[in-house]
C-alpha positions in Angstrom: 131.5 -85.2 174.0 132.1 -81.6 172.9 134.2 -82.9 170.1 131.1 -84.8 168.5 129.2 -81.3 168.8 131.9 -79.9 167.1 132.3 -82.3 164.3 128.2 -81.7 163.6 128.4 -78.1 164.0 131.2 -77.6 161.3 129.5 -80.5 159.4 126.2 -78.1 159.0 128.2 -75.1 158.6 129.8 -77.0 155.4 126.1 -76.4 153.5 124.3 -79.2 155.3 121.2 -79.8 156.8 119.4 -80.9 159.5 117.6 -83.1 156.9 121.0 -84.7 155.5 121.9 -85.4 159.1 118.6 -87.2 159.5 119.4 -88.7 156.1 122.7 -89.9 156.6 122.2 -91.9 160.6 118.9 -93.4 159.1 120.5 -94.9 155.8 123.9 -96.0 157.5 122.9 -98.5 160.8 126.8 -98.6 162.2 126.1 -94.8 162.2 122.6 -94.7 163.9 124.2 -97.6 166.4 127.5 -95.6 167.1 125.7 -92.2 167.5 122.8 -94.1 169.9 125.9 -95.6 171.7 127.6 -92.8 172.6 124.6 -90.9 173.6 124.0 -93.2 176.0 127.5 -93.6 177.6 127.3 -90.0 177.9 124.3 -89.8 179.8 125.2 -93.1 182.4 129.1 -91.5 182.7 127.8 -87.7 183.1 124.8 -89.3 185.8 127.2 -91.6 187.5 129.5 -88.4 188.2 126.9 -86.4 189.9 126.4 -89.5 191.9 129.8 -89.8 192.6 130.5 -86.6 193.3 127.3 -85.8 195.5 127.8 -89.4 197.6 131.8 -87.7 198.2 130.6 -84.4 199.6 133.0 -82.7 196.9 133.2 -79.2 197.1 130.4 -77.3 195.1 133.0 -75.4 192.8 135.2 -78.9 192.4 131.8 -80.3 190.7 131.3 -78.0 188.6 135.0 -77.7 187.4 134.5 -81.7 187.1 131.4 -81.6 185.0 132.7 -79.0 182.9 135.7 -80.7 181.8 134.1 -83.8 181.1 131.1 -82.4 179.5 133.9 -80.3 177.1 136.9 -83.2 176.7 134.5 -86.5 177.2 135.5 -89.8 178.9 139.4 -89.4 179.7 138.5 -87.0 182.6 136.1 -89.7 184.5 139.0 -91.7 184.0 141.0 -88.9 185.3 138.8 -88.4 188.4 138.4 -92.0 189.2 142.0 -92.4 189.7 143.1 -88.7 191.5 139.7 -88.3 193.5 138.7 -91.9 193.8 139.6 -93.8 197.5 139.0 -97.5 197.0 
């Protein structure tokens, strides 16, 4: 998740613009798909953790740590969580 705001943060920083961005997901639809994709899994994966970790009575600092890590390094650490923190 972080690493897609990287990638468009060096991307401008390389003498782009908003405007090319715009551009480039409007003219190319496996772009505009891929980009609307992942947007999505973020939000359901980053909701479905609160969820998670709200229904488990986690502690309040063990949330945050969790959110932070998945909001900086993306999917692998709900797959991480759901099999360490997980009791099926």
């Amino acid at each position: 998740m972080a690493f897609f705001q990287v990638g468009i943060i060096l991307w401008y920083n390389s003498a782009r613009t908003i405007n090319d961005f715009v551009r480039a997901i409007t003219q190319d639809w496996l772009l505009l798909i891929t980009f609307i994709d992942a947007g999505f899994f973020t939000i359901i994966c980053i909701a479905w953790l609160i969820y998670d970790l709200n229904k488990n009575r986690t502690k309040s600092n063990f949330k945050w740590v969790w959110l932070g890590l998945t909001l900086i390094f993306g999917s692998p650490i709900v797959m991480f969580y759901l099999f360490t923190e997980r009791r099926i």
